[in-house]
C-alpha positions in Angstrom: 3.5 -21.2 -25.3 4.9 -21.7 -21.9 3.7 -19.8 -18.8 5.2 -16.7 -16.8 7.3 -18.3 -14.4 7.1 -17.1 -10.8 9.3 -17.5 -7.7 9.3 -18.2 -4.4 10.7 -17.0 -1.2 11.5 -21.1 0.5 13.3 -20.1 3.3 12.7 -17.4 6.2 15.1 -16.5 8.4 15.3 -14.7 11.5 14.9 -11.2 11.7 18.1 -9.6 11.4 19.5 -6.7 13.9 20.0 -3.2 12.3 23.8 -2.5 12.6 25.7 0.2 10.4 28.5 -1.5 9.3 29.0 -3.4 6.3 31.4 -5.8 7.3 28.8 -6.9 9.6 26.0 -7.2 7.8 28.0 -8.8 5.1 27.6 -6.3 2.6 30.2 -5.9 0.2 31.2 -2.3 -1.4 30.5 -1.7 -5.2 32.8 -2.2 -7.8 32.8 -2.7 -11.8 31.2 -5.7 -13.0 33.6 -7.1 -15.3 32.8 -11.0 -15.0 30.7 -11.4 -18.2 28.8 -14.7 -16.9 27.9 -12.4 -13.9 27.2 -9.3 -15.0 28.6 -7.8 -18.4 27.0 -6.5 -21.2 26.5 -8.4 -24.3 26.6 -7.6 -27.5 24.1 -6.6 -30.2 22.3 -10.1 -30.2 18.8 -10.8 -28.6 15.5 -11.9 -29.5 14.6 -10.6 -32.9 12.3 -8.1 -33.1 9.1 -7.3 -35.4 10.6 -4.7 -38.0 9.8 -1.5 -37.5 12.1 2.2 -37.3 16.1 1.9 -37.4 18.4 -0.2 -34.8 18.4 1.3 -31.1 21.2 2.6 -29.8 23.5 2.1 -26.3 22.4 5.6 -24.8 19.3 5.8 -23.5 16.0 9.0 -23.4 14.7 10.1 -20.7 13.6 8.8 -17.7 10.0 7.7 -16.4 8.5 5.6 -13.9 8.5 2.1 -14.3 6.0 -0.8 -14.2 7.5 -2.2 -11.4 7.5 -0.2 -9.0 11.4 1.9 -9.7 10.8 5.3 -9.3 11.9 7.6 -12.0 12.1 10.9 -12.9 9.1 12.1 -15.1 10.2 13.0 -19.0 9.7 16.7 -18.3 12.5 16.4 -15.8 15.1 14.5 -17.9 17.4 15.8 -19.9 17.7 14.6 -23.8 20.1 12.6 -24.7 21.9 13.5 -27.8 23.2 9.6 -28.5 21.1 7.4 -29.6 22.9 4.9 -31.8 24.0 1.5 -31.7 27.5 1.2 -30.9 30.5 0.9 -32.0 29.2 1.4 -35.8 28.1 4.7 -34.5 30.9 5.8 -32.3 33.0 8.5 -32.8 36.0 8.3 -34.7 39.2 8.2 -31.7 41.0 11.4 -32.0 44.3 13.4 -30.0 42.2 13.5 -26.8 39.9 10.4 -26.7 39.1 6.9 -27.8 35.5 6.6 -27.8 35.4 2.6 -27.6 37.2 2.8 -24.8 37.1 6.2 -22.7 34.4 5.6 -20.1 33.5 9.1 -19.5 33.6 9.9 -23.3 31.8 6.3 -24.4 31.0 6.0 -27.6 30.3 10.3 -27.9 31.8 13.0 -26.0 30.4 13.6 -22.8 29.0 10.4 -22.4 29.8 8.9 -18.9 29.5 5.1 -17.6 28.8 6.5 -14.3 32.2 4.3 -13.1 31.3 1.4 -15.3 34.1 0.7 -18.4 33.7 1.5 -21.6 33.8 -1.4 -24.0 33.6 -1.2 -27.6 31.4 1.6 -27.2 29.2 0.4 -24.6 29.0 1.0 -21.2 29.5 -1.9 -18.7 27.2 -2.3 -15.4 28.3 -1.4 -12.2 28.1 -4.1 -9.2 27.3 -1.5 -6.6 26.5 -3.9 -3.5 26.5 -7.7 -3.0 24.9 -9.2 0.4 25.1 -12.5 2.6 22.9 -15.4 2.1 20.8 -13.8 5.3 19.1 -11.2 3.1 17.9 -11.0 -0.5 17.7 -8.2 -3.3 14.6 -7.5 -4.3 11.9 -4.3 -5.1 14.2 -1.3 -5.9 13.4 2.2 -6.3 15.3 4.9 -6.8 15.9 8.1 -4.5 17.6 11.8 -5.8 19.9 12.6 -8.6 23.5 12.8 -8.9 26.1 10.4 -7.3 25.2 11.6 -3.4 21.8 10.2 -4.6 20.6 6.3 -3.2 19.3 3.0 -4.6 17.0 1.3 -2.0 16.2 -2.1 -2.1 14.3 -4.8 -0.2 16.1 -7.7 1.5 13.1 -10.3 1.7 13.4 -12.5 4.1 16.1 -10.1 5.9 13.3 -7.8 6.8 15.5 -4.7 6.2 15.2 -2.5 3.5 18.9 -1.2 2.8 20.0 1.9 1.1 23.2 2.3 -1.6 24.7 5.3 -2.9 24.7 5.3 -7.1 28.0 6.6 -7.1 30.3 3.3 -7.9 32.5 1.9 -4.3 29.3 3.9 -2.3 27.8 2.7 0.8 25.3 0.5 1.8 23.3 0.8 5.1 20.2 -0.6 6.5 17.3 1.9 7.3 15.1 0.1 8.7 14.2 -3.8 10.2 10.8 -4.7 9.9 8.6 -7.9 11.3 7.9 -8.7 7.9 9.2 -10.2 4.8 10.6 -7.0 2.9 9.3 -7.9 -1.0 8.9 -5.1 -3.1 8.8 -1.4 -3.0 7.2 2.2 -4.5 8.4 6.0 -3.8 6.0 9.1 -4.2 8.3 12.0 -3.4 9.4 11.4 -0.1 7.5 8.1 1.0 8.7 4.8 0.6 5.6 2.2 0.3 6.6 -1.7 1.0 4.9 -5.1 0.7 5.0 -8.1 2.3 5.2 -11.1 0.7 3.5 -13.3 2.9 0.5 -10.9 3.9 -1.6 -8.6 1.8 -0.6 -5.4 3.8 1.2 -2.0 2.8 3.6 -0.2 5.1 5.0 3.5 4.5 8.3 4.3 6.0 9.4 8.1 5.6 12.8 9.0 3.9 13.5 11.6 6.1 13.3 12.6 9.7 12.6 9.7 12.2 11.5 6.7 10.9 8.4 5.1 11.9 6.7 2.5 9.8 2.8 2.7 10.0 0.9 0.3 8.3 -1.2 2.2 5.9 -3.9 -0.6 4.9 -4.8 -4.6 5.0 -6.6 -6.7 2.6 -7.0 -9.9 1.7 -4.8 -12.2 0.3 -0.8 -11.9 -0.5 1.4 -9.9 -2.1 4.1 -12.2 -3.1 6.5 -10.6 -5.9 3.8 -7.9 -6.8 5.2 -4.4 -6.9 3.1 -1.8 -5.9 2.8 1.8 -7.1 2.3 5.0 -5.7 1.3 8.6 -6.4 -1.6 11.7 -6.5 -2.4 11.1 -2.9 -2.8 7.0 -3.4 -1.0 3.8 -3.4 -2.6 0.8 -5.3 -1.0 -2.8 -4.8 -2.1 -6.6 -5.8 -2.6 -9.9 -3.9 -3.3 -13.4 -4.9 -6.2 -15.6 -3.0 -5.5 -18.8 -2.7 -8.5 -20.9 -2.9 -7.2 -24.0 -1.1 -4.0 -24.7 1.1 -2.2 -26.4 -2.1 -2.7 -23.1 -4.1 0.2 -20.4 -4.3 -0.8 -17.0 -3.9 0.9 -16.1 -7.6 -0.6 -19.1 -9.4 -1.7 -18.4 -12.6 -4.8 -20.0 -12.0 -5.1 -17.9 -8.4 -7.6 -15.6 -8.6 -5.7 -11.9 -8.2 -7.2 -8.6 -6.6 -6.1 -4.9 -6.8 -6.4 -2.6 -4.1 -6.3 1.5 -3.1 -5.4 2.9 0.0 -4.9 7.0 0.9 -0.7 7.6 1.2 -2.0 9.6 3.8 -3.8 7.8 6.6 -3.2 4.4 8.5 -4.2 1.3 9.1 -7.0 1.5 6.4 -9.0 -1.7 4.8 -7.8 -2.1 1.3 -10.9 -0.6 -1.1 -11.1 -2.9 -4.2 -10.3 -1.8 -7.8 -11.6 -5.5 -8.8 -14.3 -7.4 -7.1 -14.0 -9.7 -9.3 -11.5 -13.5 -10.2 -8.8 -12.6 -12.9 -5.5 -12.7 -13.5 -3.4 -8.9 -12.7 -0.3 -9.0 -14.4 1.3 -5.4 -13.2 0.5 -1.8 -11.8 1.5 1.4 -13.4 0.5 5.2 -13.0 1.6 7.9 -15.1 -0.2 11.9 -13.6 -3.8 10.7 -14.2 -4.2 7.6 -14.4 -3.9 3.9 -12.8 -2.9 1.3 -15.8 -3.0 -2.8 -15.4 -2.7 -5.8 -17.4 -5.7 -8.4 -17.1 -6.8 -11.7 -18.1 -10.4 -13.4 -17.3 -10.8 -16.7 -16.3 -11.4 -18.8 -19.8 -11.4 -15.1 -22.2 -9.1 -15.5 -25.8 -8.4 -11.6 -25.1 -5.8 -9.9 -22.3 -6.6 -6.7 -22.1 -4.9 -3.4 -20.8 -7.4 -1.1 -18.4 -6.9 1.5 -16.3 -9.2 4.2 -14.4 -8.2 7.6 -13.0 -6.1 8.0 -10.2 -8.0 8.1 -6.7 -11.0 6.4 -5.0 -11.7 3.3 -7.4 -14.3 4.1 -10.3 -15.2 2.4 -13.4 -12.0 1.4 -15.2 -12.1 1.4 -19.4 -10.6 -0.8 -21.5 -7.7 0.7 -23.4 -6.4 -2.9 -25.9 -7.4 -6.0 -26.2 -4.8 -8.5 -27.5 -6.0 -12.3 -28.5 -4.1 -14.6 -26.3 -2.4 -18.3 -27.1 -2.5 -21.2 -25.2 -0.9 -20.8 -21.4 0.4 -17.1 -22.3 -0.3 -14.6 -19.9 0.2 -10.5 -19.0 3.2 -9.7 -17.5 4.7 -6.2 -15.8 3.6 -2.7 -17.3 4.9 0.3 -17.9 3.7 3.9 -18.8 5.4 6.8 -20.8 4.3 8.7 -23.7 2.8 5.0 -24.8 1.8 2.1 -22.5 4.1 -0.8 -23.0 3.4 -4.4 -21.7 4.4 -8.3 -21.6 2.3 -10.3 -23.0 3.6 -14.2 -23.1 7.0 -14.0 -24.6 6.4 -10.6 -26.4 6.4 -6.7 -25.7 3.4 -5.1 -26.8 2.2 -1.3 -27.1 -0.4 0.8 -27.7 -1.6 4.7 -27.6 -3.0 6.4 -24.5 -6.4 6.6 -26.5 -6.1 3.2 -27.5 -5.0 3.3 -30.8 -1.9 1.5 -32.8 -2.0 -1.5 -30.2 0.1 -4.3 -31.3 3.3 -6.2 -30.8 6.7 -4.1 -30.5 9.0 -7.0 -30.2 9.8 -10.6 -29.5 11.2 -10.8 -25.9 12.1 -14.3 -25.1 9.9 -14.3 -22.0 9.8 -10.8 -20.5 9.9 -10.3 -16.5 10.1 -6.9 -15.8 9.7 -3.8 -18.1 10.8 0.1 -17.9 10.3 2.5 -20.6 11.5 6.1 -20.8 10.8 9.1 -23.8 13.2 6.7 -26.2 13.4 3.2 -25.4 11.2 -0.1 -23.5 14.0 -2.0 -21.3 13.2 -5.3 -20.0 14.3 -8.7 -18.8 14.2 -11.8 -20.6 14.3 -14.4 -18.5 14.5 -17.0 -21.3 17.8 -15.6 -22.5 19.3 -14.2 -19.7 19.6 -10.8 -20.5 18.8 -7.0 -19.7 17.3 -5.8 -23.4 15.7 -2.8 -24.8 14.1 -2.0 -27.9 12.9 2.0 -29.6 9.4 2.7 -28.3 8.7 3.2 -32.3 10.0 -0.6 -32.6 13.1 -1.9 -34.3 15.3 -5.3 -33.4 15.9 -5.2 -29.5 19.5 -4.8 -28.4 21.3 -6.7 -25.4 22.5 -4.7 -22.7 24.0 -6.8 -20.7 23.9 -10.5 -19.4 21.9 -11.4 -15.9 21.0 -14.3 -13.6 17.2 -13.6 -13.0 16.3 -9.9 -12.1 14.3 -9.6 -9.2 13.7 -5.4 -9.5 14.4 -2.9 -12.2 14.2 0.6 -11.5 15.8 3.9 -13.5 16.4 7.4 -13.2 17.3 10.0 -16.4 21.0 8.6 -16.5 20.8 5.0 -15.4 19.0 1.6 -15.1 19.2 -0.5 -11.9 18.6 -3.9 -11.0 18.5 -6.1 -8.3 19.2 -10.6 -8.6 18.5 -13.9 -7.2 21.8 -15.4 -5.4 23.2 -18.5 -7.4 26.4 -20.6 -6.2 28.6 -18.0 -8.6 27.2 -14.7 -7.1 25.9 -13.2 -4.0 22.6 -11.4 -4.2 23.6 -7.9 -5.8 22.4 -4.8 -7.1 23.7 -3.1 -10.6 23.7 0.0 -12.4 24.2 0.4 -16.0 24.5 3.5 -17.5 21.9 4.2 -20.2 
């Protein structure tokens, strides 16, 4: 089995000057995504999956928080969605007023809006909502509000801004704030935005509303590279990799990883360890009690899934243990009513208490992961594609088609994603519509 890949930031510019005006910063406006190599859906294929309950459909559940860091709302708070088949075998028939393979605010069903994507054959087709100049990157996204007033943040790397975009399809994009840093990855707990540095092990909180100030809210050791942190109940918990010589990358596999805690509420804090030990972390996630990550020991057969409650760090439990092959390691996690993570080229999940672990589906080496009341979205890297499968199993279903997806975040109606520039296409962020 092949490793995780992992990526790396090779050139830092200049920091960047906070203007308004997207023709400046080179930030173009949204628009439908309609160039299949760039960003369209594909069609029912994907990475077969291990059996399990029927095929999974093209509207999505409800929405949760993510493993990497995109804010959601909780399940309580979302909304069930009555469509859950795979289309077009389970569209509607067309009648006088509508044809459902084709109507994109009646896709598939009645009611069902692409949120100003088209409607293909059923299936709603992702939105391009910004694209940015070769000074900035897209990378950590969260997302902020409900409706189409509602904004997408993102990170811009080695831009040092973190930039703001309205979900509504054609919306705006501004900068909110420069920073002296390298902009990486991002968490929101209500109305706190929590960012990492890619370079440097610390954690900065920048208020979404009122006047903007960026404390740093704790230092540790290490760097944060392409980690996402989380945040919520009064803390934020983050990783770093240690080098152990000046030929090591921080987010080696064989770099030895730490997780830390810091208050939400105080500043410029020393990071208190979760681990004060060498592993490998392969994610963060919280759902209302507890803090979740993927591990695996120096030399151990077994990954395993821990967590311990939410606040000062305590004894964590082990909640799976999965045998391991050669080279494979944990990936990105994510919490709903189950904890789903990647392990290796797979999706695995298991029960809260610990039971029914085991693999949910064949991924084609996973990068990120979401999961909601319904379905577990992720990216494959090795097939280039946004996927999701049922959280009770099935064969996974492509979404749509991607170059590599830096950050994945969702609310109740949507999925967004942020990717790497290539010569085709500019950095950009996307919505689909679930």
């Amino acid at each position: 089995m092949r490793q995780s890949e992992w990526t790396c930031l090779a050139v830092f510019a200049a920091m960047s000057t906070a203007l308004s005006c997207n023709a400046i910063w080179g930030i173009s406006e949204g628009e439908i995504a309609d160039d299949p190599a760039t960003g369209g859906a594909g069609g029912d294929g994907g990475a077969g999956g291990d059996g399990g309950a029927g095929g999974d459909g093209d509207a999505g559940g409800d929405g949760d928080a993510g493993g990497d860091g995109g804010a959601g709302d909780p399940p309580s708070a979302c909304p069930s969605e009555p469509f859950t088949g795979r289309a077009p075998g389970a569209c509607q028939a067309s009648d006088a007023d509508h044809d459902y393979l084709s109507d994109p605010e009646n896709c598939c069903v009645p009611g069902r809006s692409c949120l100003g994507g088209a409607c293909d054959e059923g299936r709603c087709q992702p939105v391009l909502l910004t694209s940015i100049t070769e000074d900035h990157e897209t990378l950590g996204v969260v997302v902020e509000g409900d409706g189409d007033d509602a904004r997408v943040l993102w990170a811009s790397g080695y831009g040092s801004t973190v930039f703001a975009t309205e979900k509504a399809a054609s919306g705006s994009t501004e900068p909110l704030v420069v920073l002296d840093s390298l902009v990486t990855m991002l968490a929101r707990d209500g109305r706190s935005l929590f960012i990492t540095d890619w370079s440097a092990s610390d954690v900065y909180r920048m208020p979404l509303d009122g006047n903007i100030t960026v404390p740093t809210v704790a230092s540790a050791e290490g760097q944060a590279r392409f980690r996402a942190p989380v945040a919520g109940g009064g803390w934020v918990y983050w990783i770093t990799g240690i080098p152990q010589n000046p030929d090591q990358e921080a987010d080696a596999p064989d770099a030895p990883q730490r997780i830390w805690a810091a208050r939400v509420d105080k500043t410029d804090q020393t990071g208190l360890p979760v681990l004060d030990r060498d592993t490998y972390v392969g994610g963060l996630a919280l759902d209302d009690t507890h803090l979740y990550w993927t591990e695996l020991e120096p030399g151990s057969t077994e990954s395993t899934v821990r967590r311990m409650p939410i606040g000062e760090p305590s004894a964590p439990e082990i909640v799976a243990s999965i045998r391991v092959e050669d080279d494979e390691l944990p990936g990105n996690i994510a919490v709903s009513d189950r904890i789903y993570w990647i392990l290796g080229a797979t999706i695995h999940a298991v029960n809260k208490d610990g039971s029914g672990a085991g693999m949910l589906a064949a991924a084609n080496y996973p990068t990120r992961i979401l999961a909601d009341a319904t379905f577990v979205y992720w990216y494959s890297d090795g097939a280039k594609q946004l996927q999701r499968v049922r959280t009770s199993g099935g064969a996974p279903e492509t979404l749509a088609d991607s170059t590599y997806i830096n950050g994945l975040a969702q609310d109740c109606r949507a999925i967004y994603w942020t990717t790497w520039h290539t010569e085709e296409l500019p950095a950009s962020v996307f919505k689909l519509a679930k």
